[in-house]
N, C-alpha and C positions, 0 to 999 in steps of 0.2 A: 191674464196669464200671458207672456211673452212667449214666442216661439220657440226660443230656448229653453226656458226652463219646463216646454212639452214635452221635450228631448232628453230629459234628465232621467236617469232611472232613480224611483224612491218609489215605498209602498203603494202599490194599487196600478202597476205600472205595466204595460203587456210589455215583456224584451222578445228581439231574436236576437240568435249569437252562434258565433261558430268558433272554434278554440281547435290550439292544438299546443300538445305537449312533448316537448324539448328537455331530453338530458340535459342539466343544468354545465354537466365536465365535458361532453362529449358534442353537444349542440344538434344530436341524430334525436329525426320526431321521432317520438314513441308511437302516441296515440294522436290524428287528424279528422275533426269532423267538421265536413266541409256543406252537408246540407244542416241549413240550420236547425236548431233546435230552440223551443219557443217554453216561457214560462212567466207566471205573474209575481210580478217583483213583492217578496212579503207575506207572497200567496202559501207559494211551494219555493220548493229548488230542487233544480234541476243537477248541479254541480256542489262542492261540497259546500260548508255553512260559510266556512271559513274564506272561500273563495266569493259566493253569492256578498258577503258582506262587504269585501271591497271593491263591487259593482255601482254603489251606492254609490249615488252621487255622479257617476260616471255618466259623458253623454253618445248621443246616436253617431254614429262614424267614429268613434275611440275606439283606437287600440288598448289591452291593457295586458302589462306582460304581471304574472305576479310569480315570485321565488316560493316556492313552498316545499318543505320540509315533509316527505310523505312519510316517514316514522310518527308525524305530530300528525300530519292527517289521517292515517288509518290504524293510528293507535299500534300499540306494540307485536310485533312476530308472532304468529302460534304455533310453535311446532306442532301440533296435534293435528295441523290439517296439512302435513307433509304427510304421504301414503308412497309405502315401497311396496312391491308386488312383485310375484312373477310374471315375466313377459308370456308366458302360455297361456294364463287366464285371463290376459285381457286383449277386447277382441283386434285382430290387426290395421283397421282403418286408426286406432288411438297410440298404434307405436312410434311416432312420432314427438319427436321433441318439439316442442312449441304448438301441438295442439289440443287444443283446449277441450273440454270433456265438462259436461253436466250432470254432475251424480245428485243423488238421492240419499238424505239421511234415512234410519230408523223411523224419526217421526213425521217421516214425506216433508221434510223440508228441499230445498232445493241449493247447491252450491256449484259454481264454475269453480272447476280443476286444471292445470296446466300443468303437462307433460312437460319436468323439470330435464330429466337424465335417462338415461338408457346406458347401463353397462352392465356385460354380460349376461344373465340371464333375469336381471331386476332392470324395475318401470320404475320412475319416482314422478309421483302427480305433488303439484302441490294447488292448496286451496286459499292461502295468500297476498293478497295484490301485487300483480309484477312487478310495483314499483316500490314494494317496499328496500328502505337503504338506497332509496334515490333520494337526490335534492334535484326537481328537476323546475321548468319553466312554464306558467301557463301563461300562452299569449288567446286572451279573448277578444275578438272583433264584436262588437257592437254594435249591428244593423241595422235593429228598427228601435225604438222607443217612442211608446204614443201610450195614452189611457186606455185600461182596458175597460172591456165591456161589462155589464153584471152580468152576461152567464159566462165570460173567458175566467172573473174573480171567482168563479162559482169552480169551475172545471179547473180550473190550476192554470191553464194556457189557452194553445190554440183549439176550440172547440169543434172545426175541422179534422182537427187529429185523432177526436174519440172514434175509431172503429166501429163501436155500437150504433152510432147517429149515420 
């Protein structure tokens, strides 16, 4: 095997990577994760399917910016997870626009909410992706790529990472 193609991500592969996401009209990050974040190529994913697939093939020190359509990545709108309230019953550290809130379904499910609007005496959370109706930019960095080990194939990534161990 040549050294480069140790470098290559395809199945069985440990990546690290760190990405950040760019308004595609505006060019302002949204979202920046600057400590990496580590997964086995094939294994799992860490990013979406659509995104991990055009990793493939990609090597160690690549940049790689990809345009993605986040209507096509998270699927279409719900409005049933917009929630309007009264600002009285809900409690003050959440009246705020832009912060985000973790509610609870009926059947202890778990969903992040984001404090859309505030006007007059109503809250609007919505439980949405804030990027939906964006076409924005992911640029992914590249930083490690080497063969993983059978227990990183086993755990999905860095085996380090498991809290429990």
């Amino acid at each position: 095997m040549t050294e480069t193609s140790a470098n290559i991500i395809t199945d069985g592969k440990y990546v690290e990577l760190t990405y950040l996401v760019r308004d595609s009209k505006t060019g302002d990050v949204l979202t920046e994760i600057s400590r990496p974040l580590s997964y086995v190529h094939g294994v799992n994913e860490i990013l979406a399917p659509t995104i991990t697939r055009e990793l493939e093939g990609k090597a160690q020190g690549q940049r790689v910016d990809l345009l993605v359509d986040c209507n096509e990545l998270y699927g279409p709108r719900d409005e049933s997870l917009v929630i309007t309230e009264k600002v009285a019953v809900v409690p003050r550290e959440y009246r705020q626009v832009g912060t985000q809130i973790l509610m609870e379904n009926n059947l202890g499910q778990m969903k992040s909410f984001l404090v859309t609007k505030i006007e007059g005496d109503k809250i609007t959370f919505d439980g949405n992706n804030p990027l939906y109706g964006r076409e924005v930019i992911y640029q992914v960095k590249v930083l490690l790529v080497r063969d993983a080990t059978g227990e990183e194939k086993e755990y999905g990534g860095n085996v380090g990472a498991n809290p429990e161990r």
